[in-house]
N, C-alpha and C positions, 0 to 999 in steps of 0.2 A: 456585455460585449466589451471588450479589451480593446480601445485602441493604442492608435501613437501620442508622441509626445513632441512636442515641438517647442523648445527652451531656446529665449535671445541668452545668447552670449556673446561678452565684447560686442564689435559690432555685426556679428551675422547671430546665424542660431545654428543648433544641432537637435537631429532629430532621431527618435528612438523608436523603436515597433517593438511590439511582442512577437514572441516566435510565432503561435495560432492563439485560439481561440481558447480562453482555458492556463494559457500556458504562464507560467511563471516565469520562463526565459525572456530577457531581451534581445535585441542588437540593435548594432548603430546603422542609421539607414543611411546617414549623409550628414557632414560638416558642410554648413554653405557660409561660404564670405566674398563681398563682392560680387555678387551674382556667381558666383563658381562653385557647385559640387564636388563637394569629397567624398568616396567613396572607397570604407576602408573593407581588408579582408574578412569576409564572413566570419562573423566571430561571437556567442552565445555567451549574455553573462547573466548570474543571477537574480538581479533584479533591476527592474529599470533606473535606482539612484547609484548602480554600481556601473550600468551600463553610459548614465549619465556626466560620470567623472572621468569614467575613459575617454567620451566625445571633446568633452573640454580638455583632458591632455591630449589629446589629435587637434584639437583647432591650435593651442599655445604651439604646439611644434609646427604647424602650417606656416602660422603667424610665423613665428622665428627662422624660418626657411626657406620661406618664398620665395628665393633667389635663387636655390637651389632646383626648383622643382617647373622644370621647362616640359616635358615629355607628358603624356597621359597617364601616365603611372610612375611612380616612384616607392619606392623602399624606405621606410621612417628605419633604422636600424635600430635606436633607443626602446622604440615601442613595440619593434619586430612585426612590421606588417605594411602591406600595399595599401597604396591609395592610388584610384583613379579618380584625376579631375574631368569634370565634364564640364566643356566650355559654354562659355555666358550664354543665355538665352535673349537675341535680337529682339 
């Protein structure tokens, strides 16, 4: 059985799933910093340490941005893709 992967990075973590059971695909399931989910465009990479290095450039661009990113969803354009934040959990 395949599962996810949950790596600290800086101070939150990011976490990666396999596509099924079997499957050599990953994606990124979520950037979280500060209690906040990131939730980028569905997107399949080869392997989970390739899938791994994108989540860490979405968390650096988060980090760098924050200012920017008021709404539930936003456009990275550098990285060409959506992110929804999901607000803190009370």
């Amino acid at each position: 059985m395949n599962i996810g992967i949950i790596e600290p990075y800086n101070n939150g973590f990011i976490e990666v799933l396999p596509e099924g059971e079997g499957s050599d695909y990953w994606y990124i399931a979520a950037i979280h910093i500060d209690g906040q989910a990131y939730c980028p465009t569905p997107q399949l990479y080869r392997s989970e340490k390739v899938a791994l290095r994108k989540a860490a450039k979405i968390y650096d661009w988060i980090v760098e941005n924050e200012a920017e990113i008021s709404q539930e969803t936003c456009y990275c354009s550098p990285l060409k893709l959506v992110l929804w934040r999901q607000a803190k959990a009370s």
